[in-house]
Structures are given as structure tokens and as C-alpha cells.
N, C-alpha and C positions, 0 to 999 in steps of 0.2 A: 504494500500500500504506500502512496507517494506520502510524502510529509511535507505539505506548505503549512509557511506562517503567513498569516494574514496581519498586516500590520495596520494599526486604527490609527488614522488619521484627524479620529474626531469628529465621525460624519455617522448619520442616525442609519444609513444605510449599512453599515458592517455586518452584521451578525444578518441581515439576509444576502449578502455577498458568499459568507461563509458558508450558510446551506447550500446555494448554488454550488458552489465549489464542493462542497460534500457530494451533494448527489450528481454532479454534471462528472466530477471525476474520478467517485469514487476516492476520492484524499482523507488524508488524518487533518484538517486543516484549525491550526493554533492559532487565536486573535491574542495579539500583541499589541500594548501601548507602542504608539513611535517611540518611546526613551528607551525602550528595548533593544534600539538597532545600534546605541553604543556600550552596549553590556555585554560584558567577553562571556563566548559561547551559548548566550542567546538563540540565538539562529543555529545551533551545532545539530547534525544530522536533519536538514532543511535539502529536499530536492528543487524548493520554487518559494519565490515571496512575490505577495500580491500587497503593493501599495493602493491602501483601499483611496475613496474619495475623500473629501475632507475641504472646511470651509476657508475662505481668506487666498490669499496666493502664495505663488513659491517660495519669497524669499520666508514667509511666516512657517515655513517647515524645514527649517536647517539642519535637522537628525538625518532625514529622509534624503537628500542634498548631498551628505556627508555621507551614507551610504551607498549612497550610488557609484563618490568620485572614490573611492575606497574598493567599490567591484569592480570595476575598470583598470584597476591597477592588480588583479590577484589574477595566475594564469589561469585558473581556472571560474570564474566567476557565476554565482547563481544568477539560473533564469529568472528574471524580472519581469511582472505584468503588474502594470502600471491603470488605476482607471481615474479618470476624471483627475484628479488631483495629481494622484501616480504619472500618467499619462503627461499634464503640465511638467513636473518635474524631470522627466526623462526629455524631453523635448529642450527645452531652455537649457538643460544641462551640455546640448550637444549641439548649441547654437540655434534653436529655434528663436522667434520673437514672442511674447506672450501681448495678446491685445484684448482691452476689454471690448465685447459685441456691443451692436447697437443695440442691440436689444436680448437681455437677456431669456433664456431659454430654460428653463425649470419648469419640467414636469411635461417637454413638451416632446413629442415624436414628430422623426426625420426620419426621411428614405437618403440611405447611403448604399453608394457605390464602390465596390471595390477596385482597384485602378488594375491589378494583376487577375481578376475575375475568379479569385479564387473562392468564393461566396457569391451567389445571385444579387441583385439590390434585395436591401430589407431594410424593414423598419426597426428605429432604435427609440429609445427614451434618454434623453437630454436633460442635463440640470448643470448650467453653466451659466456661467457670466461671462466668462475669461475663454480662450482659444490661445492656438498657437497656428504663427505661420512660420512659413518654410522663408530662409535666408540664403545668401550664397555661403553663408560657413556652413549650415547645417547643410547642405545638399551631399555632399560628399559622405557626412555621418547618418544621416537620418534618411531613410525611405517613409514617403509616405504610402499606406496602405488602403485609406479609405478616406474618402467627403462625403459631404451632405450632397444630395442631387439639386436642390433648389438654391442652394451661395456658395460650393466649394469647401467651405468650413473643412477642417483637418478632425477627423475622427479616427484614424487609425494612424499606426506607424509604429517602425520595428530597427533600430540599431542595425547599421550594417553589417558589423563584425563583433556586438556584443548580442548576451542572449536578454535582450531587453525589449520590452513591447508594450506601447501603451494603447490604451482605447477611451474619446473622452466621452463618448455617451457609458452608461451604467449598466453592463450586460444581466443585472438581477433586478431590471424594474423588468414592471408588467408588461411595460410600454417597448419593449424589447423580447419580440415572442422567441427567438433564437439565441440570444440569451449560453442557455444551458449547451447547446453547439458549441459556442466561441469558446467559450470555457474549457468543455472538455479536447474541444481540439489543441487548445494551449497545454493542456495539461500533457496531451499526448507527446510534445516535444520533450519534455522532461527528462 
């Protein structure tokens, strides 16, 4: 059985992330406060961490931040799946721009496309304020994986050469029937 830690970022959504991931991958899956990820051997015998969502923006998460530029330096580093919040942090970390929307987006469902068609469009459930766009530094680091159909918006994307993946819509709202897919297909890399 795999073993993620689910790391709480402070968002009312965790503990239904964590079901998802139970039953989507059948995982042993641990919720963890963020100050977890600087406590030696915390994460010890961990196949994947899922930085859950979480309110405010990046710079206000500097554990998470810290963890990431810390996996990038270990040769063998843990898979990362990053959502909403996760997702902001992997991106900016690797030279994305982060921009507040015109209009933010909580509770709302988007049909995305995926750019490599490795999933049909589907609908997601959104709860953002904040995005990220793609820069000429991130382009070399960051593949984007998926947008919205209706503004481009950045909803997926994956490390070129780390095992890092974020998604900013929420794959354990209602409003995201597939959901339980994304999941376990992530998990399947493990």
C-alpha cells in the first residue's frame, strides 16, 4: 500500500482530499500540519506528498516553499502533487508569474483542456482568486498541462525533470466528476 502524507495547508477542504486519495488510490494517506515539513523524519517512509489547498498566497506559506527548494536538491526526490495552493507554489517556484483574476472563481466549474490530450475536456470545480502564468524563465522548467476552455487560465502543469505536478482546480469537489481518475492516475506514477 503506497504511503502519502497529505500536508494541511489550512484549507476546510483536506480531510475530503484525503478520502479521495484513500479511495481513488487505495493509499495509507497521513494529514500533516505544514510545520511538519521541517521536522527530521517526518515524511520518513513517504512514497508521495500532496500539498493540499490553503488560503492567502505563496509567499504566506514558506515551510511549503522550503520544501520544495530542498526536493530539488536530493537525487532522488519525492513525487509532489500540488492543488490549488500546492499547485501556486510549484509554479512560482520554477519561475511562473502568480496574478490575481478579474474575477475570482470559488465554487465555480470550468471545462479544461488538456494540451497533450491525455484526458478528454472535463469539467473541474475552481476556488481561486490567484493563477499563474507561464514566463520565458518558467518555459524551459514548467510544462503546462491543462486550461480552462473559455480564458486559457493555467490549470494543470508538471516539472520537466522533477516528479512535481500541480492542478489549480480541487480534484475532491463535487464540481469535478473525475476527480477520483486524476488522482489515482497520479498515484499510479509513484
Amino acid at each position: 500500500m503506497k504511503k502519502l502524507y497529505l500536508i494541511d495547508q489550512r484549507d476546510s477542504f483536506v480531510y475530503n482530499l484525503a478520502q479521495l486519495l484513500r479511495q481513488g488510490c487505495g493509499a495509507d494517506v497521513r494529514v500533516l500540519p505544514e510545520e511538519a515539513l521541517v521536522e527530521s523524519g517526518a515524511l520518513d517512509g513517504a512514497d508521495g506528498v500532496v500539498l493540499s489547498p490553503g488560503p492567502g498566497i505563496v509567499e504566506e506559506h514558506p515551510l511549503s516553499l522550503r520544501f520544495l527548494r530542498r526536493q530539488a536538491e536530493k537525487p532522488d526526490p519525492l513525487p509532489v502533487l500540488g492543488v490549488c495552493m500546492g499547485h501556486q507554489e510549484i509554479g512560482t517556484l520554477y519561475g511562473m508569474e502568480l496574478y490575481r483574476l478579474d474575477h475570482p472563481r470559488h465554487g465555480v466549474a470550468s471545462r479544461i483542456t488538456w494540451r497533450d490530450r491525455s484526458y478528454p475536456t472535463m469539467t473541474v470545480g475552481r476556488y481561486h482568486s490567484w493563477a499563474l502564468r507561464e514566463t520565458d524563465e518558467s518555459r524551459s522548467r514548467i510544462r503546462i498541462l491543462a486550461v480552462t476552455v473559455e480564458d486559457g487560465v493555467v490549470m494543470a502543469i508538471r516539472h520537466r525533470s522533477l516528479p512535481l505536478t500541480g492542478l489549480q482546480f480541487h480534484p475532491e469537489s463535487i464540481l469535478t466528476p473525475q476527480g477520483g481518475l486524476l488522482l489515482r492516475d497520479w498515484c499510479s506514477t509513484l
